[in-house]
C-alpha positions, 0 to 999 in steps of 0.5 A: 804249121798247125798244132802240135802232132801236125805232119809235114813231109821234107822233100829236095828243095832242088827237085821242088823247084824244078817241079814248079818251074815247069808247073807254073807256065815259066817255060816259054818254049812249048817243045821244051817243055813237051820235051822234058820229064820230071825225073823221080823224087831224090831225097836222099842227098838230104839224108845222113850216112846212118842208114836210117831216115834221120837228115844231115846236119846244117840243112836249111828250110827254102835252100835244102828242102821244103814241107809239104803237106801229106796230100801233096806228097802222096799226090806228088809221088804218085805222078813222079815216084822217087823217095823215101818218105821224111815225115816229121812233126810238129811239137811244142817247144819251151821257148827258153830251151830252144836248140838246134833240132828244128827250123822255125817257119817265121820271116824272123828265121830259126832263132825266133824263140817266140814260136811255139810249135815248130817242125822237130827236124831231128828227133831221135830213131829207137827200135822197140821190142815188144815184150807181151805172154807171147815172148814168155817175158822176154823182148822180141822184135816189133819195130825199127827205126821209130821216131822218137820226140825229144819234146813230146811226152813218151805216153805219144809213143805208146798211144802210136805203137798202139796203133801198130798192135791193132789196139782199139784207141778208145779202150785202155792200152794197159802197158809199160815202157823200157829203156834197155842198158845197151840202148846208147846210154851210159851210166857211170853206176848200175845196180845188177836189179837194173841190168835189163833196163828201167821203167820210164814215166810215160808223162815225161820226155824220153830225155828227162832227168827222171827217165834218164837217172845218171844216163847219158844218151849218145848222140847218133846212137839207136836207143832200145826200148821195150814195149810190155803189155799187160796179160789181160786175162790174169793182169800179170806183167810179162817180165814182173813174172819172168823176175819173179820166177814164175815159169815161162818156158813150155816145158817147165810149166807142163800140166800133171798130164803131161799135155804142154799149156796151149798159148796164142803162138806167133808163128803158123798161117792158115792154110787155103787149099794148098797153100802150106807151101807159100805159109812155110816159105813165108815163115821162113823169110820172116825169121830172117833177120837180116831180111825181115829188117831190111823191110821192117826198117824202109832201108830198101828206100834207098836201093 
C-alpha cells in the first residue's frame, strides 16, 4: 500500500460494488441501466457513534469497505457527491506489536505479522490548541478531531499542524508539544508543577512510556494537546513566560506613557468599501463556539 505516510480513502464497500456493477458492462438490459442513478456516497454506516471520523469496531477490508486512492475519491465524488471523506495512512508496524488497529492488504489476511507497513484504521482523534505570544501564554483553540498515529513519531504531527499555520517547510518550525491533564489520560499521582500538562518528546509515539509518564490513556476518549510556538523575535517560550510571571496581560505591561504595547491581534478584517458590516458578522460567528466547531470539526459531514 505504498510507503509509510501513503494516503488511502475507506469508502462503503456496499455502495463501491454498485458502482462497479454498473461500470463494468455487467447489466444486461440497456433500459435499466439507462434507468438507474448511482445514489451519492453513504460512509456513515461505517462510522462509530462518537461524532468524530473514527470507524467501528470489527469492520472488515472487501466485506465493509475498500481503499481508494485520493484521485479516485476525488473523482468519485465529484460524479456522485455523498461522504464524509475517511483518509487513513499508511505507518510502519513492529511486527512483534502488532494489534488490532489496521487491516493487512496480504492474501494471508490481517494477522499476517511479516507485513510491514500497513493502513492505521483506527488511530487516535486529538484536539490542538495553540498556545504562541498571541494567546499571551495561554491555549486557545486551532483544531479538532486530528488524526493522531499511535505508530508514527509525534514530530509527523507538528510537521502536519505546520501546515495548517502557513509555515514554510523547508524553514525550522521551532515548537513544543503538550499533553493537557484533562486530555483522557489519568495518572494515579501529579506534581502541582504538572497541572497544565508535560512536555512530549516529538522522537517518541504519543503512547510511549516516556510521553505518557504513570498516565493511561482512555480508550474512546479525545486527547488535548498543546501547540506552543516559539517567539521568533526575542526566542521566549509563551507558557515558560506566563510561568515565570513575565506579564502578559495588556494592562500590566503598559509603558510608562500609558500607551498599551501594540501586538499582532487575532481578530479584525480588512475592510473593502463597505464591507465593516460582513467583517463584524463574520467575527462574531467565528466567536461562536458551538458554530465555529461545527465546521472546524467536519460534523456537518453527517447532516
Amino acid at each position: 500500500r505504498g510507503p509509510s505516510g501513503t494516503l488511502w480513502h475507506v469508502i462503503n464497500a456496499e455502495w463501491w460494488r454498485t458502482w462497479e456493477h454498473f461500470t463494468e458492462g455487467k447489466v444486461r438490459d440497456d433500459n435499466a441501466a439507462r434507468n438507474y442513478s448511482m445514489g451519492k456516497i453513504d460512509n456513515n454506516m461505517l462510522l462509530s457513534d462518537e461524532g468524530i471520523l473514527s470507524l467501528k469496531q470489527g469492520l472488515r477490508w472487501h466485506r465493509d469497505f475498500e481503499l481508494v486512492e485520493p484521485l479516485v475519491w476525488s473523482a468519485l465524488q465529484a460524479w456522485h457527491d455523498g461522504g464524509p471523506p475517511i483518509v487513513r495512512s499508511v505507518v510502519p508496524f513492529h511486527s512483534n506489536k502488532r494489534i488490532d488497529m489496521s487491516y493487512s492488504p496480504s492474501k494471508s489476511g490481517a494477522n499476517n505479522v511479516e507485513e510491514e507497513y500497513d493502513v492505521e484504521l483506527y488511530p487516535l482523534f486529538a484536539t490542538v490548541f495553540l498556545c504562541d505570544k498571541v494567546s499571551r501564554g495561554e491555549p486557545r483553540p486551532f483544531q479538532q478531531f486530528v488524526p493522531l498515529s499511535r505508530y508514527l513519531p509525534l514530530a509527523d504531527l507538528v510537521d502536519t499542524l505546520s501546515v495548517g499555520l502557513g509555515r514554510d517547510p523547508t524553514k525550522p518550525f521551532h515548537s513544543r508539544l503538550w499533553l493537557m491533564d484533562s486530555s483522557g489520560a489519568s495518572t494515579s499521582s501529579r506534581s502541582e508543577k504538572d497541572s497544565l500538562g508535560w512536555m512530549l518528546d516529538l522522537d517518541l509515539t504519543i503512547g510511549d512510556e516516556r510521553n505518557m509518564r504513570d498516565a493511561q490513556l482512555a480508550k474512546g476518549e479525545n486527547i488535548n494537546l498543546v501547540l506552543e510556538l516559539k517567539n521568533d523575535s526575542d526566542g521566549t517560550w509563551p507558557r515558560s513566560a506566563k510561568t515565570n510571571n513575565i506579564p502578559v496581560d495588556a494592562s500590566e505591561s503598559e509603558s510608562a506613557s500609558g500607551e498599551l504595547p501594540v501586538g499582532d491581534g487575532i481578530v479584525g478584517l480588512y475592510n473593502m468599501g463597505n464591507t465593516c458590516y460582513l467583517n463584524s458578522t463574520i467575527q462574531c460567528l467565528s466567536h461562536t463556539p458551538i458554530l465555529r466547531d461545527y465546521f472546524t470539526s467536519k460534523a456537518y459531514l453527517r447532516d
